[in-house]
C-alpha positions in Angstrom: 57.6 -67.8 4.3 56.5 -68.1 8.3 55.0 -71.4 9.0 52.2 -69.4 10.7 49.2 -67.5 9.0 48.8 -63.9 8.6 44.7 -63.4 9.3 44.9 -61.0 6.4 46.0 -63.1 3.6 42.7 -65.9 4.5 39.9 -63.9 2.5 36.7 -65.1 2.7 34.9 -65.9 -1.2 31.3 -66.6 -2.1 29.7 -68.0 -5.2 26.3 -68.7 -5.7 26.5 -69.6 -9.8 29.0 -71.1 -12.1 32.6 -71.0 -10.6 33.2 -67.6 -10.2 33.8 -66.3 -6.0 33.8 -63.1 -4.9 35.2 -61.6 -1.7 32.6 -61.5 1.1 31.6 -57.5 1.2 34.4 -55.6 3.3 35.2 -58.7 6.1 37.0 -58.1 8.5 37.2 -61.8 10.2 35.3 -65.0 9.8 35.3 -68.2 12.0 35.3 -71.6 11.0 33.3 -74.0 13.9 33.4 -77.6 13.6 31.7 -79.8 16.3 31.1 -83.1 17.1 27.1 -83.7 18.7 28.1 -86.2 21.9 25.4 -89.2 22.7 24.7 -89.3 26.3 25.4 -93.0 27.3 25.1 -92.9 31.2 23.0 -95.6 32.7 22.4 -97.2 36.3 26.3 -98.7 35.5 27.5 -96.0 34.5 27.8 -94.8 38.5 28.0 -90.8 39.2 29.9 -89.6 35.9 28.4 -89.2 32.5 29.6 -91.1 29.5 29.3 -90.2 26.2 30.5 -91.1 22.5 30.4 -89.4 19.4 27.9 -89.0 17.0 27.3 -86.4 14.0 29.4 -84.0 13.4 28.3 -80.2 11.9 30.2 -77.5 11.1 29.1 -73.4 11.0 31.4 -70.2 9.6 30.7 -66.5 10.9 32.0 -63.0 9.2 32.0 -59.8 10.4 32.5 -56.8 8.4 32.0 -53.5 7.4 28.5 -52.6 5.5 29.4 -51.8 1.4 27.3 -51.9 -1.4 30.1 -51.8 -3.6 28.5 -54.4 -6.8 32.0 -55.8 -7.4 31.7 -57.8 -4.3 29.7 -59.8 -2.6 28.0 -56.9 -0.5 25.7 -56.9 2.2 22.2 -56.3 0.1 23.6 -59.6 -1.8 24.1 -61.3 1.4 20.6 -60.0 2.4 19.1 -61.5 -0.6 20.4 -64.5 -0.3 19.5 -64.8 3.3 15.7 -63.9 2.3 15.7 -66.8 -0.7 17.0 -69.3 1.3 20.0 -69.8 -1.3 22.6 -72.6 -1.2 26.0 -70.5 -1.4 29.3 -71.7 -2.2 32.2 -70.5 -0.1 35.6 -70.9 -0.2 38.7 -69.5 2.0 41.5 -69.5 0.4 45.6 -67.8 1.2 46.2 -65.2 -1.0 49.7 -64.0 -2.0 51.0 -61.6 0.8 51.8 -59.1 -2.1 48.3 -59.3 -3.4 46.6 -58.5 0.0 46.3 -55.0 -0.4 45.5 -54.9 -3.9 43.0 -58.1 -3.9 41.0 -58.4 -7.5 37.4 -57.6 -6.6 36.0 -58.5 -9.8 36.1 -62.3 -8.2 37.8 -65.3 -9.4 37.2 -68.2 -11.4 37.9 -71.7 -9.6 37.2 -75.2 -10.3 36.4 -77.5 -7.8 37.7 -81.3 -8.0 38.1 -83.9 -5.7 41.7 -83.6 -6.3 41.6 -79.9 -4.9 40.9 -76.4 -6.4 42.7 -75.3 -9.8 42.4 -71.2 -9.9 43.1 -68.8 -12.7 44.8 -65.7 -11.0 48.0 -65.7 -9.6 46.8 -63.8 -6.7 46.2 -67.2 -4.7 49.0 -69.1 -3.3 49.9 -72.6 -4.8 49.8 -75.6 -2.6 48.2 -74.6 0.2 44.7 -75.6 2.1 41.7 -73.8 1.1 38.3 -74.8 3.0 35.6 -75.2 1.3 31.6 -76.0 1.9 28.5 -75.7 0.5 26.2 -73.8 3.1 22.9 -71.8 3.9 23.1 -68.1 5.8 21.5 -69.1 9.1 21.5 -65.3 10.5 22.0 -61.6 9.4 22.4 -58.6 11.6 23.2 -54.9 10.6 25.0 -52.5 13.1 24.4 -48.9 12.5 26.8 -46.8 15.5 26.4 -43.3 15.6 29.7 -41.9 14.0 30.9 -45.2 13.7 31.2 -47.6 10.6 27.8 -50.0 9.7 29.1 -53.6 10.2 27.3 -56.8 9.8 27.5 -60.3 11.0 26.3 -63.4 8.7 26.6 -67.3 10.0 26.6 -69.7 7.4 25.7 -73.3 8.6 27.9 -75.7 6.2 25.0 -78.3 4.2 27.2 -81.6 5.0 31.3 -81.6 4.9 33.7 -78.8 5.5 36.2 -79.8 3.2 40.0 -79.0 3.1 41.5 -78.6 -0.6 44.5 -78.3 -1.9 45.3 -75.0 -4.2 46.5 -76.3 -7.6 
């Protein structure tokens, strides 16, 4: 196994009930933002250069994919939907096996969350490795319609307090 991460095998998972996540619909990347809000401290002493030190910190995640309405994932008219009720999501990103990329269970998969890290039930997910994980609120939708050209979508989700790191148990 490389020490590096194939972008592939990092699949991007949703839950809204209960502990099963499904696949975000058709994704083909998502970005994880963390930042730090600086607090201006320049003054009279301070001379010609700003200061600053650090204060909260927030964190945001964007996917883009392709447009499906396939029901065994977590498709676009469920992302709209839970855009439009203002619905606290669950998501997870965790590695899954490099055998299992191509053949990835859409039917979603049962995890349980614990402060000592995630325990999962399929096989498909790689064992002992970092999965992040937040509870967060879709901040933005858009729909891309090309002529001949695939319908994508882009959906940020701003994280409702820690982006955590677990471990896959």
């Amino acid at each position: 196994m490389s020490n590096y991460i194939n972008g592939t095998s990092l699949i991007l998972m949703i839950n809204t009930t209960g502990s099963t996540y499904k696949p975000v619909a058709s994704a083909t990347s998502h970005s994880i933002e963390k930042k730090t809000e600086m607090l201006k401290t320049s003054n009279k002493s301070t001379g010609n250069f700003e200061t600053s030190i650090p204060g909260r910190k927030s964190a945001s995640l964007t996917v883009e994919g392709m447009v499906s309405f396939d029901i065994n994932i977590c498709n676009y008219k469920t992302l709209s939907d839970l855009f439009d009720n203002q619905t606290l999501v669950y998501i997870i990103s965790p590695l899954i096996k490099s055998e299992n990329v191509p053949l990835f269970d859409t039917s979603g998969y049962t995890m349980t969350i614990a402060s000592t890290g995630l325990t999962n039930t399929q096989d498909a997910i790689e064992e002992g490795t970092p999965a992040f994980y937040a509870a967060a609120y879709i901040s933005a939708l858009s729909l891309s319609s090309p002529d001949a050209a695939t319908c994508t979508f882009n959906a940020s989700f701003d994280i409702a307090g820690e982006f955590q790191t677990l471990i896959i148990q």
